[in-house]
DOLO-397609 format. One line per field, with one value per residue (C-alpha): x, y, z; residue number from 1; residue in three letters. Coordinates in Angstrom, 3 decimals. Example, Ala and Ser with C-alpha at 12.3 -4.5 7.8 and 13.67 -1.06 7.14 Angstrom:
% residues 2
xx (12.300 / 13.670) $
yy (-4.500 / -1.060) $
zz (7.800 / 7.140) $
zakol (1 / 2) $
lumlum (ALA / SER) $
***
This chain:
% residues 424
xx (1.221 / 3.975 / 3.058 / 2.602 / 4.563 / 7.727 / 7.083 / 6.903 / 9.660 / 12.219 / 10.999 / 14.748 / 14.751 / 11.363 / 12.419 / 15.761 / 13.772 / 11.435 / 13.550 / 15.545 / 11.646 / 11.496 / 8.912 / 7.727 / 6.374 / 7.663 / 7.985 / 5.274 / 3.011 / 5.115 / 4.516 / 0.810 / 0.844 / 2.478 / 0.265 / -3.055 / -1.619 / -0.760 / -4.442 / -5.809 / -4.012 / -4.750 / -8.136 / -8.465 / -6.740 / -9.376 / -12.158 / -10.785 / -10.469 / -14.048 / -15.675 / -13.910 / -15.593 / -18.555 / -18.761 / -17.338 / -20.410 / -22.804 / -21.675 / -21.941 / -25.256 / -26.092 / -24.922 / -26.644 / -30.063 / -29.524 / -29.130 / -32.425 / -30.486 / -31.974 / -31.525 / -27.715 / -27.579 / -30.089 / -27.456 / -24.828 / -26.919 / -26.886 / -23.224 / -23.161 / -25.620 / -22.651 / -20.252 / -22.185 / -22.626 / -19.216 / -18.116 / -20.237 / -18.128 / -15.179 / -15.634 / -16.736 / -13.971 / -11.892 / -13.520 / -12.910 / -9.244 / -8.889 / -10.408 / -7.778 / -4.917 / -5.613 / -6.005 / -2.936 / -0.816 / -2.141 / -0.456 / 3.020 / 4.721 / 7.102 / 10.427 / 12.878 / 15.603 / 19.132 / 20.663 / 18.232 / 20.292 / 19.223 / 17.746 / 14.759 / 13.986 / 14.505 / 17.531 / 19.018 / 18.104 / 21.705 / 21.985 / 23.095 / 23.227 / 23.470 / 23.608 / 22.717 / 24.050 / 22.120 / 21.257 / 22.611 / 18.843 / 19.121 / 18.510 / 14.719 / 13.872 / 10.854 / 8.893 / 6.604 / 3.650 / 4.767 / 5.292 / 1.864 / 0.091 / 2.702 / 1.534 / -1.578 / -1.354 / -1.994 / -5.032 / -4.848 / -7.317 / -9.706 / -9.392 / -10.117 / -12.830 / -14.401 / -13.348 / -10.558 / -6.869 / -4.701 / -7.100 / -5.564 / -6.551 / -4.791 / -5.194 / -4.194 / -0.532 / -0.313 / -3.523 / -1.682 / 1.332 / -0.237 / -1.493 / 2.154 / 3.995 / 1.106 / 1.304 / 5.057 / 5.358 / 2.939 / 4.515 / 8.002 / 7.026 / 4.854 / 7.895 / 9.437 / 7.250 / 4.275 / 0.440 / -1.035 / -4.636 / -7.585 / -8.679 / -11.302 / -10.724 / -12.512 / -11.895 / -13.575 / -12.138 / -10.810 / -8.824 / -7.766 / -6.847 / -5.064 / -2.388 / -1.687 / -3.475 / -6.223 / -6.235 / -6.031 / -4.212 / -2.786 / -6.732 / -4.770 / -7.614 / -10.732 / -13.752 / -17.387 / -19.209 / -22.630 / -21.071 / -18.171 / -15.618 / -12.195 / -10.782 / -7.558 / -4.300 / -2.167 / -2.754 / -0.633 / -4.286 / -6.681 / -3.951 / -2.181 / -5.497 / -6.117 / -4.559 / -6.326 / -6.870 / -5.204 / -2.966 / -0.023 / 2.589 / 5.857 / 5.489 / 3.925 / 6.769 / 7.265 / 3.476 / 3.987 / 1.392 / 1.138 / -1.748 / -2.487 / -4.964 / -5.752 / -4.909 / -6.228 / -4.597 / -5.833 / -2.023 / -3.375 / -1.311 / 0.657 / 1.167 / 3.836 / 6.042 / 6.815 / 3.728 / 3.004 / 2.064 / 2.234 / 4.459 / 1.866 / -1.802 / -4.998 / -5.665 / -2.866 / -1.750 / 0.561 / 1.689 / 2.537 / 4.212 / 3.539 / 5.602 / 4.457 / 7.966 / 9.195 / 10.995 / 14.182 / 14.304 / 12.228 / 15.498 / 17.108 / 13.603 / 13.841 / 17.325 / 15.676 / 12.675 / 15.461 / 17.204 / 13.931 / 13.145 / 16.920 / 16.598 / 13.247 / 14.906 / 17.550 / 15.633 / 13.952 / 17.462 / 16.656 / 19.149 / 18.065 / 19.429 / 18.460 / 17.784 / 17.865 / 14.979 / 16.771 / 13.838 / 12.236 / 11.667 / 10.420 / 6.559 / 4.374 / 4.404 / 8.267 / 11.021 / 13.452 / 12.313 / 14.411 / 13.033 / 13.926 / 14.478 / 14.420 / 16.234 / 13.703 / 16.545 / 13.587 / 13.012 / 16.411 / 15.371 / 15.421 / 11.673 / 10.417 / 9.151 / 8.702 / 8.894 / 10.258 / 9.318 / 9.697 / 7.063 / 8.636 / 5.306 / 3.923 / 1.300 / 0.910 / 0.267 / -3.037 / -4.038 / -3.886 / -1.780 / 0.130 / 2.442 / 2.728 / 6.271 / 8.337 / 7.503 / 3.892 / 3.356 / 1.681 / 4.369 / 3.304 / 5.045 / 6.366 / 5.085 / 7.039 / 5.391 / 6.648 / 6.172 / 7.313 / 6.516 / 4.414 / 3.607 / 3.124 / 6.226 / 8.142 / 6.348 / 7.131 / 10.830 / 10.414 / 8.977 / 11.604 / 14.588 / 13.232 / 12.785 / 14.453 / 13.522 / 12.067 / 9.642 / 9.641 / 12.015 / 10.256 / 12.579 / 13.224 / 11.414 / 8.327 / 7.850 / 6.426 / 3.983 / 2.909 / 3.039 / 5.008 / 8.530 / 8.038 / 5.293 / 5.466) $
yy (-2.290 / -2.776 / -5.596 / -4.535 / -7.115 / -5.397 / -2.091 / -2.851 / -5.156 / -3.065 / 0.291 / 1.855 / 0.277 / 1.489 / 4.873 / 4.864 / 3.773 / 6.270 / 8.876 / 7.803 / 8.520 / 12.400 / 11.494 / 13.579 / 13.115 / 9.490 / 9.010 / 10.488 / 8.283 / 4.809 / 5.705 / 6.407 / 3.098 / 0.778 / 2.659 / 2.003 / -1.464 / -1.892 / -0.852 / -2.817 / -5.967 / -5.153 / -4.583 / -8.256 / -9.559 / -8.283 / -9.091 / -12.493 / -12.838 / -11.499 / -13.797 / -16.683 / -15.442 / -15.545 / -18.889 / -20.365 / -18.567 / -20.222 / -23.185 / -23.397 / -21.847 / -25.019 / -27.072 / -25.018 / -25.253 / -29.070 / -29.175 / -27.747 / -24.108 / -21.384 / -18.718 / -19.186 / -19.340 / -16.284 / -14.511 / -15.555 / -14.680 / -10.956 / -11.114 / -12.915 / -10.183 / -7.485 / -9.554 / -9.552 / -5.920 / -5.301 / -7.606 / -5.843 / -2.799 / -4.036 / -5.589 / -2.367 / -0.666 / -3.290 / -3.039 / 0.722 / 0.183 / -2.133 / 0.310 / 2.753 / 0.892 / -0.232 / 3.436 / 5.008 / 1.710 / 2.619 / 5.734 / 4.739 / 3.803 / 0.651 / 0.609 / 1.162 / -1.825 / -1.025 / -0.396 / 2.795 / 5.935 / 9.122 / 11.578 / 13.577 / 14.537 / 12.593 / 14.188 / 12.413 / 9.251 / 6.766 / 5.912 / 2.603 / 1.449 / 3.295 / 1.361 / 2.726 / 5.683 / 8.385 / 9.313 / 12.242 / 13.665 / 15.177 / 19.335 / 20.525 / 17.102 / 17.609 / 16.093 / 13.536 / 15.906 / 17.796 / 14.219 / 13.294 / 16.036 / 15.847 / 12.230 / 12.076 / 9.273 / 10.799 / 13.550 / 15.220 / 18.200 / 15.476 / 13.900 / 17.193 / 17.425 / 13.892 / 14.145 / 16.191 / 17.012 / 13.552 / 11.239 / 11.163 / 9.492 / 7.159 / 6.849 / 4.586 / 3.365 / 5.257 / 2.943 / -0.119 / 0.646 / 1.083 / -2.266 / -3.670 / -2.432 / -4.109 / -7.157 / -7.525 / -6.336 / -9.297 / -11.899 / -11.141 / -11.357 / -14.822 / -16.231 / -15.382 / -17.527 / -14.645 / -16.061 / -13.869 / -12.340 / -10.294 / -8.378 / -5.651 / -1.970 / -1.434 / -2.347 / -2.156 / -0.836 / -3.309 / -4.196 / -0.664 / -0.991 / -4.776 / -3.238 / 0.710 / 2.572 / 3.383 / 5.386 / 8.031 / 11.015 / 12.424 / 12.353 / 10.346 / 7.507 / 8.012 / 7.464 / 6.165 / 6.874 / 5.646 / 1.954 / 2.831 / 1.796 / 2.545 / 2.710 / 1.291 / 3.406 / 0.114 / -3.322 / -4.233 / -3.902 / -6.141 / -8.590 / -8.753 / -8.864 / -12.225 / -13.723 / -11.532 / -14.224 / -17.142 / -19.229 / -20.765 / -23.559 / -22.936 / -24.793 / -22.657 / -20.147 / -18.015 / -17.226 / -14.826 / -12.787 / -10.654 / -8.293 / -5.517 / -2.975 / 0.982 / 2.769 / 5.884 / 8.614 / 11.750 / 13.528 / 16.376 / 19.029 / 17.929 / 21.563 / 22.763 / 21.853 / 18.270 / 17.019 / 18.257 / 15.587 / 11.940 / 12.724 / 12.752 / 11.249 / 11.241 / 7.219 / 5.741 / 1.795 / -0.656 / -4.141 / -4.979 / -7.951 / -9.040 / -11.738 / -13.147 / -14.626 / -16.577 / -14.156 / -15.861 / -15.190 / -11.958 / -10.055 / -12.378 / -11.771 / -8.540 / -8.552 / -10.976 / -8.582 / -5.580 / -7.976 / -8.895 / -5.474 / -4.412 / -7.354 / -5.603 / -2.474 / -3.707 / -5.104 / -2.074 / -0.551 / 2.507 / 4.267 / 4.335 / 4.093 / 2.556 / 4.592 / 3.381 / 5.561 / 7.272 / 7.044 / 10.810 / 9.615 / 6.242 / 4.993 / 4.275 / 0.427 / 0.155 / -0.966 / -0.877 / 0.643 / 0.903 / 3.306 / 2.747 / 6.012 / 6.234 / 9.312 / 11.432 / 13.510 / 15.755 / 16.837 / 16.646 / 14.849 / 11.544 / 10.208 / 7.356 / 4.415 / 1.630 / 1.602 / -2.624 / -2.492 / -5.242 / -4.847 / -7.350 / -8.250 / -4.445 / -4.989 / -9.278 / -8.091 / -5.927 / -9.126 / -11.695 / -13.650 / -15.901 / -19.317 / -22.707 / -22.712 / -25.697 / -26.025 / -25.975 / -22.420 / -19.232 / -16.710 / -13.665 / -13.776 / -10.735 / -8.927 / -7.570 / -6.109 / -3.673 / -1.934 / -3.549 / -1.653 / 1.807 / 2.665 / 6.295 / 7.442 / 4.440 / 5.366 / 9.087 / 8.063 / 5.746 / 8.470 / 10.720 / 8.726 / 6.578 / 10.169 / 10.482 / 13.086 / 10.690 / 9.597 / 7.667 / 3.988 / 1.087 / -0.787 / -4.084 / -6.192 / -4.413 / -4.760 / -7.942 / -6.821 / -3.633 / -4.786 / -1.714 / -0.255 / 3.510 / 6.136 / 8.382) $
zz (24.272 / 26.866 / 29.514 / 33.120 / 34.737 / 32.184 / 33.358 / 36.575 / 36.845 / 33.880 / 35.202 / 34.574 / 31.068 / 29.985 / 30.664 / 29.355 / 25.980 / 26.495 / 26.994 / 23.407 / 21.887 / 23.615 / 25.306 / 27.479 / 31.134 / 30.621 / 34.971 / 35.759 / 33.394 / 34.505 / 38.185 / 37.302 / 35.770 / 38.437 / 41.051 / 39.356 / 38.753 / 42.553 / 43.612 / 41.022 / 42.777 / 45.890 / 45.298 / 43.488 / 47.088 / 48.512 / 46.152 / 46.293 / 50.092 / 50.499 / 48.042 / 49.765 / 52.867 / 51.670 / 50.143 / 53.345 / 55.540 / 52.932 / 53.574 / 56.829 / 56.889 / 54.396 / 57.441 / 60.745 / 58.110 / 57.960 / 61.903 / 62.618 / 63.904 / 61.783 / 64.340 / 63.973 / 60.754 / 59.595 / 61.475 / 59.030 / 56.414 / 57.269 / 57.569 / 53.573 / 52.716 / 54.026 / 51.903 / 48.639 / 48.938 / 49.742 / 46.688 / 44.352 / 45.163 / 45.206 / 41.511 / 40.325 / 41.515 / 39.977 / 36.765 / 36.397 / 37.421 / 34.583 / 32.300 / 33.642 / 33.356 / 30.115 / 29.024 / 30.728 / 28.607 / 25.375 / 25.956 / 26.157 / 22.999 / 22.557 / 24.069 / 21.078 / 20.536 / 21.745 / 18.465 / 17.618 / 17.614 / 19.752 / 17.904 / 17.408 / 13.527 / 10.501 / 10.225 / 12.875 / 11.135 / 10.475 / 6.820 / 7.030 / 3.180 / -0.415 / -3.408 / -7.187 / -9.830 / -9.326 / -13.149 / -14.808 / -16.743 / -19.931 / -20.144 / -19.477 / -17.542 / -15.286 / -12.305 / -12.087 / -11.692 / -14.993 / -16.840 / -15.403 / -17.357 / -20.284 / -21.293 / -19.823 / -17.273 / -14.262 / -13.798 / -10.310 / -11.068 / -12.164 / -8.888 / -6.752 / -8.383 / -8.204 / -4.242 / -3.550 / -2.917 / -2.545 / -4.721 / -8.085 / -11.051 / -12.769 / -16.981 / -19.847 / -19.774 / -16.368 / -15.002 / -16.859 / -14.904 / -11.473 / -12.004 / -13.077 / -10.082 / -7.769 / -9.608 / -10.141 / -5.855 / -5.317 / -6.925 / -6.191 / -2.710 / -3.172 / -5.043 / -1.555 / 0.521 / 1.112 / 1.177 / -0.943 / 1.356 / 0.497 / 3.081 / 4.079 / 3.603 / 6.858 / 10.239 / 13.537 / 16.504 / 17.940 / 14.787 / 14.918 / 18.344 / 18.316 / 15.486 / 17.557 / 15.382 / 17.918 / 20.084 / 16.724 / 18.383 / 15.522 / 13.997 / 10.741 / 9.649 / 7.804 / 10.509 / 9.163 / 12.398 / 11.476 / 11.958 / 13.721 / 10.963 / 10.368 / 6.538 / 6.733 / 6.904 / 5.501 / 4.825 / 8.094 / 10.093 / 8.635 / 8.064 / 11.725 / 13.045 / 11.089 / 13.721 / 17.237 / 19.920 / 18.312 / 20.314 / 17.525 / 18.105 / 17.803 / 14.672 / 12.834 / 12.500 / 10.834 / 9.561 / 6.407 / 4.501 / 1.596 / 0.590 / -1.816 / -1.099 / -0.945 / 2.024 / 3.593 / 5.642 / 6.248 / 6.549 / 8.417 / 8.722 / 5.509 / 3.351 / 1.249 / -2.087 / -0.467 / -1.067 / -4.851 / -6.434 / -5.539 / -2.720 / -0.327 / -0.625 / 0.551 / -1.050 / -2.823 / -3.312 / -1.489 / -1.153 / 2.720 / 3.843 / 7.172 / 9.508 / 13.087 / 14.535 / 17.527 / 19.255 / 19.342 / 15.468 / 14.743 / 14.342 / 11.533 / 9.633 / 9.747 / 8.101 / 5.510 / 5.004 / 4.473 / 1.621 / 0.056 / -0.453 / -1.587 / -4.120 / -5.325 / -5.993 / -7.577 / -10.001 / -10.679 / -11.592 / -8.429 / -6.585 / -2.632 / 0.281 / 3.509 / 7.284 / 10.793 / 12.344 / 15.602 / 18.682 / 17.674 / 14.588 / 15.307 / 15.103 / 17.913 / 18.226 / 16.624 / 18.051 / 15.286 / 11.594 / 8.620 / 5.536 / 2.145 / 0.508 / -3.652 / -5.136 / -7.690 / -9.746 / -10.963 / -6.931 / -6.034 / -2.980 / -1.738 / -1.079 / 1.588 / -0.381 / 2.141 / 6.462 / 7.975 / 11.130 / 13.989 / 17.087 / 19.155 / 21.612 / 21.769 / 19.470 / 20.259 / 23.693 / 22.443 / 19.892 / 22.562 / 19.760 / 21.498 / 21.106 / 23.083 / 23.577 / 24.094 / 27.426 / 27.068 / 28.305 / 26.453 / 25.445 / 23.379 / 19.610 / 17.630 / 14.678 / 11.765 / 8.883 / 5.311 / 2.335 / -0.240 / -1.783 / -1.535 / -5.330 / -5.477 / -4.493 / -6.547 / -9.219 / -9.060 / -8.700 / -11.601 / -13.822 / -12.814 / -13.155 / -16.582 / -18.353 / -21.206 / -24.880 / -26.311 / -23.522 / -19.830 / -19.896 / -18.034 / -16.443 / -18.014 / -14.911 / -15.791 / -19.410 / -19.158 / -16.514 / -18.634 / -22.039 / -23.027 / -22.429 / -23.463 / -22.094 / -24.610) $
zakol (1 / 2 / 3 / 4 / 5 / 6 / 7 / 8 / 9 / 10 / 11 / 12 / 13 / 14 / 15 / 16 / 17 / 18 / 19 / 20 / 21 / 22 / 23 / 24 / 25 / 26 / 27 / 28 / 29 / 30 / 31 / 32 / 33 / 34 / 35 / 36 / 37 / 38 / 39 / 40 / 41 / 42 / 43 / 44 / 45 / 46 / 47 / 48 / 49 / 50 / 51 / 52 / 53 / 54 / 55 / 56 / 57 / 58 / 59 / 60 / 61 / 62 / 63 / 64 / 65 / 66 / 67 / 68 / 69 / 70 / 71 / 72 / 73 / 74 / 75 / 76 / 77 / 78 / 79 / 80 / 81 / 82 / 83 / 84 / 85 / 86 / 87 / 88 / 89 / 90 / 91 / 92 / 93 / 94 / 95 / 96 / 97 / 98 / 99 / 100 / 101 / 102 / 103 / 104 / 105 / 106 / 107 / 108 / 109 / 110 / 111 / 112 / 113 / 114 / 115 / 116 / 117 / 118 / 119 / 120 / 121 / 122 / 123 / 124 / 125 / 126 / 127 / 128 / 129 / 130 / 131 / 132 / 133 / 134 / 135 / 136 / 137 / 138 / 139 / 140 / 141 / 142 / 143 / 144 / 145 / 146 / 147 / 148 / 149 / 150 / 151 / 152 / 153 / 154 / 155 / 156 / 157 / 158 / 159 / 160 / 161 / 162 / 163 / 164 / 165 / 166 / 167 / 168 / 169 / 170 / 171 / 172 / 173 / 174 / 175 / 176 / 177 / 178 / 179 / 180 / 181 / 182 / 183 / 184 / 185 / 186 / 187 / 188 / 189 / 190 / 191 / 192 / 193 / 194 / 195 / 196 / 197 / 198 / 199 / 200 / 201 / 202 / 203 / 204 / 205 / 206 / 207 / 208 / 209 / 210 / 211 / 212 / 213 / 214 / 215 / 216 / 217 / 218 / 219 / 220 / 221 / 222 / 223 / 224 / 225 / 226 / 227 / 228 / 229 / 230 / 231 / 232 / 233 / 234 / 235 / 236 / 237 / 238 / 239 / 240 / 241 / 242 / 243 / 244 / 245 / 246 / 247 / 248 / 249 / 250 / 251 / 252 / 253 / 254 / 255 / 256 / 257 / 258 / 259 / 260 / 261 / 262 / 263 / 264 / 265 / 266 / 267 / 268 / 269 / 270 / 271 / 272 / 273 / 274 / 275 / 276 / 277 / 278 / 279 / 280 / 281 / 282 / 283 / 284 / 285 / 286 / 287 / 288 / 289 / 290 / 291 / 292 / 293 / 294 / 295 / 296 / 297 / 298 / 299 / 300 / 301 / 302 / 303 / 304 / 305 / 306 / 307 / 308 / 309 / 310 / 311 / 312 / 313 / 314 / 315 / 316 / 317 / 318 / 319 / 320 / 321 / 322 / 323 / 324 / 325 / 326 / 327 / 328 / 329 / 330 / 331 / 332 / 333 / 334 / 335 / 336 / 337 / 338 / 339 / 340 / 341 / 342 / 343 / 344 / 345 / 346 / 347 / 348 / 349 / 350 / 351 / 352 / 353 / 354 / 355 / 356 / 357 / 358 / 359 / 360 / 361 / 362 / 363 / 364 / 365 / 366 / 367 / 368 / 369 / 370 / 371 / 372 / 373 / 374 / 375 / 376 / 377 / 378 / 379 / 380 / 381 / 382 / 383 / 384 / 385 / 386 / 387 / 388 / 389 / 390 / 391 / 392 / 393 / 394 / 395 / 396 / 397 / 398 / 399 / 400 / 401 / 402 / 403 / 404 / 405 / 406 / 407 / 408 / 409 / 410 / 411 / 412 / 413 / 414 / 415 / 416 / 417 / 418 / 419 / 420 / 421 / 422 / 423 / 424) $
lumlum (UNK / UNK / UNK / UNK / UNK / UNK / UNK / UNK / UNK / UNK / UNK / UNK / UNK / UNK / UNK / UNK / UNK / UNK / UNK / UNK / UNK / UNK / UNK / UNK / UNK / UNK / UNK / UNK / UNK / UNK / UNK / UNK / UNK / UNK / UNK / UNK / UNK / UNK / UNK / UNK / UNK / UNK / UNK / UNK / UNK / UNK / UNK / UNK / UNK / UNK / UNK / UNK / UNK / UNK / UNK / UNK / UNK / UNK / UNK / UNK / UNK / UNK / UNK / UNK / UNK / UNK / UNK / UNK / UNK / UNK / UNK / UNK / UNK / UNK / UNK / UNK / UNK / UNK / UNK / UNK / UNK / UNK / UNK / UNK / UNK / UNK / UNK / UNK / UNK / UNK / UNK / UNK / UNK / UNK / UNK / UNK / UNK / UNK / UNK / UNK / UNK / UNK / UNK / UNK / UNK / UNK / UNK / UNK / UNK / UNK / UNK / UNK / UNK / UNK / UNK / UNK / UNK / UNK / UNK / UNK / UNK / UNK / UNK / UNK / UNK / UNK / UNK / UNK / UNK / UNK / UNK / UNK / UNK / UNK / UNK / UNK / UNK / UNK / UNK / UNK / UNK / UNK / UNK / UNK / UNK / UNK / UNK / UNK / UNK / UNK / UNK / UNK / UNK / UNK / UNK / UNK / UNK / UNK / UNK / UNK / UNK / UNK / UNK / UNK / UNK / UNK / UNK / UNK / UNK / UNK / UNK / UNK / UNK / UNK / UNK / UNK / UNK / UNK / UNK / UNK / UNK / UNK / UNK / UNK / UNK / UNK / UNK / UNK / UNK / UNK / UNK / UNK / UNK / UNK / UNK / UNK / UNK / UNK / UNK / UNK / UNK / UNK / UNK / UNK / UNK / UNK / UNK / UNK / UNK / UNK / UNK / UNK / UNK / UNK / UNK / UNK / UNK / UNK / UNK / UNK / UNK / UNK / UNK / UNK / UNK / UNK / UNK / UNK / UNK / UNK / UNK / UNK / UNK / UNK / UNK / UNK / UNK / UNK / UNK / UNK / UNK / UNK / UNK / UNK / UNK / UNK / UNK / UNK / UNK / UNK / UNK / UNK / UNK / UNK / UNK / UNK / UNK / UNK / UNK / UNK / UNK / UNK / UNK / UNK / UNK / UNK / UNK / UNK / UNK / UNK / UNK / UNK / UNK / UNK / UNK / UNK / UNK / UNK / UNK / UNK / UNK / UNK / UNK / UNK / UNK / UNK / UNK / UNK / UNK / UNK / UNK / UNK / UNK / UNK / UNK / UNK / UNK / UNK / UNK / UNK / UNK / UNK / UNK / UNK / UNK / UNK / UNK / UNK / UNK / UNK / UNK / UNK / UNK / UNK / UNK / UNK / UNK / UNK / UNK / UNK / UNK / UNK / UNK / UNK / UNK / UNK / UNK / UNK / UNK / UNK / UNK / UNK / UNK / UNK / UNK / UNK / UNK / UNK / UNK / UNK / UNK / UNK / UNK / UNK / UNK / UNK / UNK / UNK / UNK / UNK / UNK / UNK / UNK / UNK / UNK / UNK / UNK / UNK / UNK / UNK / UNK / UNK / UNK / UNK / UNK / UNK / UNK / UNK / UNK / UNK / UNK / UNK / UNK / UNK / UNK / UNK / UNK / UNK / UNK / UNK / UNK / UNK / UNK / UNK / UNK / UNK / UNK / UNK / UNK / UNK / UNK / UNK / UNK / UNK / UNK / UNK / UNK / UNK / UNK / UNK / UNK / UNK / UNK / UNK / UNK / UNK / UNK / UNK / UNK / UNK / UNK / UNK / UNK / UNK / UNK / UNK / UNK / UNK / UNK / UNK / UNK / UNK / UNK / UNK) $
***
């Protein structure tokens, strides 16, 4: 959430950003925004000045009491009586201005960083980096959904009909390799300097809120409504909200996390031939790392998030290449994103294994998560989180690109984490 002080103070750089994102009725929501913000001041002025009123008149009515003149000061207690009253209004009214400004705020997205290119698909997205042979498959190679039901590690029908479309189930060597790729993901990125968490699958609002995912307008999470809980769309929400309300020192940079767990997204409105398979789910697995920075240096670790994840794929022998999001394309709370793309041979197409994002304050500024800086004053720190990685679409590249006639290759850095090197 942008600050108001920002908006109101970089109104002509807010919507320059904003108009990089498309978005649409950008002045007219800003100028909403610094008016309600302008009435709400004024109308804590006045609250103020009328409170201060009013404990002056008490006073003195302490002191005419004390002096033995009650006439004079029963008619200063009429006049306190007006003042309460009026008070009492006035902090309503400032209470539902609150409640309005906050709302009108959550609906502006973050102001993307200056190097984000104009755009407004994916397909204006700047490929930045390629690395990797695309391989050359042997005649009658398939995709992962056919070499799912070829070797029996992956049973999709049996999953529509314990719950539905998008909740596959994973068996023998293909369960055994689900569980290598989360393990091999989690300790690459503790050997990196990642505290390994376990967190809750649920969250409350507020958690939902502190991170951007609430307000929902795109109806994406998975709502329990008897208790009001959220299951979570990534790992990047229970874990960022760790640190809601916490005031850090500048010491403590850089605070770095790691976490496996499910995630849940509804993908409404997802249909057609790009999301066969494990291309697009209902429940599926990732590992998320997550960074809280100074903001002097949340830039550099984004760079060193991009290379931890580059080293990853290397090792994992993967062709990809690496996107700067233009401002259509961008998330909510971004302000800079970079996707890692795999290539599946078998599709033909290049699919999005893993989204590094930094937030600068936008979503600090919802957590209350601030820092004492050096000079002893509260500053609000950035958030950075990743994939790294997003297994169903790695491992739909990996069965693509590791197929061979005699069966499916495991790359060499997995062996030892699957016990096996052929699906066959």
């Amino acid at each position: 959430m942008l600050q108001v002080a920002f908006i109101r103070d970089h109104k002509k750089t807010v919507l320059k950003g904003l108009a990089k994102r498309n978005f649409v009725d950008a002045e007219k929501l800003i100028d909403e925004v610094i008016a309600t913000d302008e009435n709400r001041r004024s109308t804590q002025t006045e609250l103020d000045k009328t409170l201060a009123e009013s404990n002056k008149l008490s006073k003195e009515i302490g002191i005419l009491y004390k002096n033995g003149e009650a006439q004079k000061a029963n008619i200063l207690k009429e006049k306190t009586s007006q003042l309460k009253e009026a008070s009492k209004t006035l902090n309503g009214a400032l209470n539902q201005l609150s409640i309005d400004l906050q709302e009108l705020l959550y609906q502006i997205p973050n102001v993307p960083h200056e190097s984000v290119p104009a755009g407004v698909t994916e397909d204006d997205n700047e490929t930045i980096f390629e690395e990797g042979t695309i391989p050359t498959l042997h005649k009658g190679a398939i995709p992962h959904w056919e070499l799912a039901k070829k070797y029996d590690i992956i049973d999709f029908e049996l999953g529509n009909k314990i719950t539905g479309a998008g909740f596959p189930v994973y068996k023998g060597k293909g369960a055994r390799l689900q569980r290598a790729l989360i393990n091999y993901f989690l300790d690459k990125n503790t050997a990196a300097g990642y505290t390994e968490m376990q967190v809750p699958y649920l969250v409350n609002e507020e958690s939902g809120r502190g991170t951007g995912q609430l307000p929902d307008k795109e109806g994406q999470m998975y709502h329990c409504g008897i208790d009001n809980l959220y299951l979570i769309p990534t790992a990047e929400v229970p874990v960022t909200n760790i640190y809601r309300d916490v005031l850090l020192k500048e010491e403590d940079f850089p605070v770095t996390n790691t976490a496996y767990t499910p995630c849940f997204r509804r993908e409404a409105g997802s249909y057609g031939a790009h999301v066969r398979g494990l291309n697009r789910l209902h429940q599926f697995d990732k590992v998320e790392i997550v960074r809280l920075e100074h903001p002097t240096n949340s830039y550099a670790a984004l760079d060193g998030m991009v290379n931890h994840v580059k080293g990853i794929l290397q090792e994992l022998e993967m062709p990809y290449r690496i996107l700067r999001l233009c401002g259509g394309d961008l998330g909510f709370t971004a302000a800079l994103t970079f996707d890692f793309e795999i290539f599946s041979t078998a599709q033909d197409r290049w699919l999005e294994i893993s989204s590094i994002s930094n937030f600068e304050t936008f979503q600090a500024n919802r957590l209350k998560l601030r820092f004492k800086n050096a000079e002893g004053k509260s500053e609000l720190a950035h958030t950075l989180n990743g994939s790294s990685l997003a297994l169903p679409r790695v491992l739909a590249g990996l069965l693509e690109n590791c197929q061979t006639p005699e069966g499916i290759k495991i790359p060499k850095a997995l062996v030892p984490y699957c016990g096996f090197e052929m699906i066959n």
